[in-house]
C-alpha positions as CSV (number, residue, x, y, z in Angstrom):
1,X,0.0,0.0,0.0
2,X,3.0,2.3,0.7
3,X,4.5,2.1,-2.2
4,X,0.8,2.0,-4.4
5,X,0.7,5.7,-3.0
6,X,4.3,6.2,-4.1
7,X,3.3,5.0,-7.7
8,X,0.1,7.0,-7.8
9,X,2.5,10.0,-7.1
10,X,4.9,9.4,-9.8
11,X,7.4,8.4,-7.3
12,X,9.4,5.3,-8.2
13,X,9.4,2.5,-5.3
14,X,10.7,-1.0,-5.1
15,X,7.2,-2.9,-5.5
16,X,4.9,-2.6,-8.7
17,X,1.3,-0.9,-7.8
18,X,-1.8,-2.8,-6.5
19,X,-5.2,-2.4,-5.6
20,X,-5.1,1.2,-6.2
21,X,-8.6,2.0,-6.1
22,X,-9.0,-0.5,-2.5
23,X,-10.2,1.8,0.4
24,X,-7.0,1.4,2.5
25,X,-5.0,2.5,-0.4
26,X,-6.9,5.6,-1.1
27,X,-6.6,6.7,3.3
28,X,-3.3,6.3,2.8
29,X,-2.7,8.6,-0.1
30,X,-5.2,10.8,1.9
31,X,-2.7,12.8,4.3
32,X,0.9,12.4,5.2
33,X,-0.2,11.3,8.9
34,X,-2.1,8.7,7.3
35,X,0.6,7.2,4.9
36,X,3.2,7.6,8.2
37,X,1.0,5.4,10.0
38,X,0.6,2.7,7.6
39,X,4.7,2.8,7.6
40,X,4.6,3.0,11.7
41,X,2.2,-0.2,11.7
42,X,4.4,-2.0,9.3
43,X,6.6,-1.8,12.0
44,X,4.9,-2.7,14.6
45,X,3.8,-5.6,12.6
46,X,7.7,-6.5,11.8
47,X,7.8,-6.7,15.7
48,X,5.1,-9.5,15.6
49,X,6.3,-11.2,13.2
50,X,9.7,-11.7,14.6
51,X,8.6,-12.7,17.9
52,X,5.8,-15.1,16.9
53,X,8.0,-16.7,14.0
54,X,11.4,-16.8,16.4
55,X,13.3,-14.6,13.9
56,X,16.4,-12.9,14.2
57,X,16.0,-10.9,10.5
58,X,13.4,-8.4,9.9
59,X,10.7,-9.6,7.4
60,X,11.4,-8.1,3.5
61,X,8.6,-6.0,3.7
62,X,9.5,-3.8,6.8
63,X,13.2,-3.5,5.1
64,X,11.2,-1.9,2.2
65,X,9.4,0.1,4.1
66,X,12.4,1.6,5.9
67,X,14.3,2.6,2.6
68,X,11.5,4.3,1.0
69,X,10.6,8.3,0.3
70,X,7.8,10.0,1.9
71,X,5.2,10.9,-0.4
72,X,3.9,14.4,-1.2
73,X,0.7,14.1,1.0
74,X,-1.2,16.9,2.4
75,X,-0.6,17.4,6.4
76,X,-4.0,16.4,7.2
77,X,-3.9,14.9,10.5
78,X,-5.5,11.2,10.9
79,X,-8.1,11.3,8.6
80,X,-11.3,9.0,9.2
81,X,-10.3,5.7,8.6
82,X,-12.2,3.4,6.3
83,X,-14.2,0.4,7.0
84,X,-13.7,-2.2,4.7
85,X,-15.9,-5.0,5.9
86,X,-19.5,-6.4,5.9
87,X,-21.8,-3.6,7.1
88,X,-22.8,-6.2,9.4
89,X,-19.9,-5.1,11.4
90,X,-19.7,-1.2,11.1
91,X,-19.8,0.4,13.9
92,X,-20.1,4.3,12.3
93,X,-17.0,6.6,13.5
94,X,-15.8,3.7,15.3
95,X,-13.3,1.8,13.6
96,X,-11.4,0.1,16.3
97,X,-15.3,-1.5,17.5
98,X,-15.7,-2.2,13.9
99,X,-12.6,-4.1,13.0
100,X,-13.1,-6.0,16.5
101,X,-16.4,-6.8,16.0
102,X,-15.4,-8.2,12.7
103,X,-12.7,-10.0,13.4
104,X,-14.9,-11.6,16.8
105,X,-17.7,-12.7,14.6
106,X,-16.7,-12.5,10.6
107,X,-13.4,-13.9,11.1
108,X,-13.6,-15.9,14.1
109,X,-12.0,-19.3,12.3
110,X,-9.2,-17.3,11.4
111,X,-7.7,-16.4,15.1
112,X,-5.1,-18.2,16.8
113,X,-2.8,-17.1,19.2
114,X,0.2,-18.6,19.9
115,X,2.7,-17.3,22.3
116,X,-0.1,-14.8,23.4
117,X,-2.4,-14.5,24.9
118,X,-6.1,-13.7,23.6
119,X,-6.7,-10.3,23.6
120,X,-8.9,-8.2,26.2
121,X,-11.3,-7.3,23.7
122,X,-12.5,-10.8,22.1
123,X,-13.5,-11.7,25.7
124,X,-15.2,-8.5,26.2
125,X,-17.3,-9.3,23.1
126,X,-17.6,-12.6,24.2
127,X,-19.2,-11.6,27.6
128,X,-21.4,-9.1,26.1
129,X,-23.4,-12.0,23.5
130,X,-24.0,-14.0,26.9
């Protein structure tokens, strides 16, 4: 997604363009606060990845992401951020509740934890649909 924004403003970056037109893509190329955050979560999520897979080396990805250019974005601040699920889930102005709720329900066969332990929140739910 970084580096879709980079292409989209005629920047060159080390991977090719995709899903241009996907919601997530089009926050990012929104304002420079949003695009830095995609780049601070791709680090957060290089932290992860190390830990839960025992590496020692960063994944490719985060490497990339290090090494590229900012992007001539707008200083917007954190601009609303989208909702790109079933509407099922959507909690309006409340993407945190949103993404939980869909991850709880929509996505439920896809959450394991291993080496953690389950999060606050997915027992929260859990309580609540008692």
């Amino acid at each position: 997604m970084l580096c879709t924004v980079l292409h989209e403003k005629g920047l060159n970056a080390p991977y090719k363009a995709t899903h241009k037109n996907h919601p997530c893509v089009i926050w990012a190329s929104e304002s420079l606060e949003n695009w830095l955050w995609l780049k601070d979560l791709t680090a957060e999520l290089n932290k992860e990845y190390r830990y839960r897979f025992n590496k020692e080396q960063s994944h490719q990805s985060f490497i990339v992401s290090e090494s590229i250019a900012l992007p001539p974005l707008p200083s917007l601040g954190i601009t609303e951020r989208p909702l790109v699920m079933p509407d099922e889930y959507k909690i309006i102005g409340h993407a945190i509740d949103s993404y939980r709720h869909f991850y709880a329900y929509g996505k439920k066969h896809l959450l394991k934890y291993t080496k953690r332990s389950r999060p606050f929140w997915l027992n929260d739910i859990e309580k609540k649909d008692k």
